[in-house]
N, C-alpha and C positions, 0 to 999 in steps of 0.2 A: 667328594662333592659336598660341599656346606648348601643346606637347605634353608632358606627365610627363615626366620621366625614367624611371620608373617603367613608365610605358607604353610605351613607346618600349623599354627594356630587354625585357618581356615579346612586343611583338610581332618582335623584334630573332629573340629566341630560339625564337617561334613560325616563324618567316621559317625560322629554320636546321634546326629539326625537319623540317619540310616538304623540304625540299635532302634529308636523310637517308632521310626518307621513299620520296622520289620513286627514291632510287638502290638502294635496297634491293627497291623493286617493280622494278626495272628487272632487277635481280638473278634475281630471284622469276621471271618473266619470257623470262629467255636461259636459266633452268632449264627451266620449262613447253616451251621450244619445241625442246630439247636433247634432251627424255626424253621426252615424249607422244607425237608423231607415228612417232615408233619401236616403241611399247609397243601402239599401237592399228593399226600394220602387222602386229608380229607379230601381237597376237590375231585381228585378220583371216584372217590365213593361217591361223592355228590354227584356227578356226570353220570356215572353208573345208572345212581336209583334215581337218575332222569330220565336217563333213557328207556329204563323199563316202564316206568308210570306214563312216555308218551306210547308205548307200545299198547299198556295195558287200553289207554284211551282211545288208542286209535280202533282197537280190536271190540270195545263198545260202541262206537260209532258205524262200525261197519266199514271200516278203511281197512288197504292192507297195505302192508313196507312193500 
């Protein structure tokens, strides 16, 4: 079977989109895992020492959980 030139050219360029593609998620990727798991420790900790300071406040006020 003879393939286009045509066709062949298109999926030549589809093949190398993909390559570009694939390296730019890879990018996307080694960012997500650089910044997230840092950004969701600290809000942890922050929620944390929230919850304690409204504990501590409530337990000055005379309030109980």
């Amino acid at each position: 079977m003879v393939v286009d030139d045509t066709i062949s050219q298109a999926l030549n360029r589809i093949a190398d989109n993909q390559e570009e593609l694939n390296d730019t998620l890879k990018k996307i990727l080694g960012h997500y895992n650089a910044v997230v798991p840092p950004m969701k420790e600290g809000a942890d900790r922050s929620n944390k020492y929230g919850r304690i300071a409204d504990a501590e406040e409530m337990r000055e006020n005379g309030q109980h959980n």
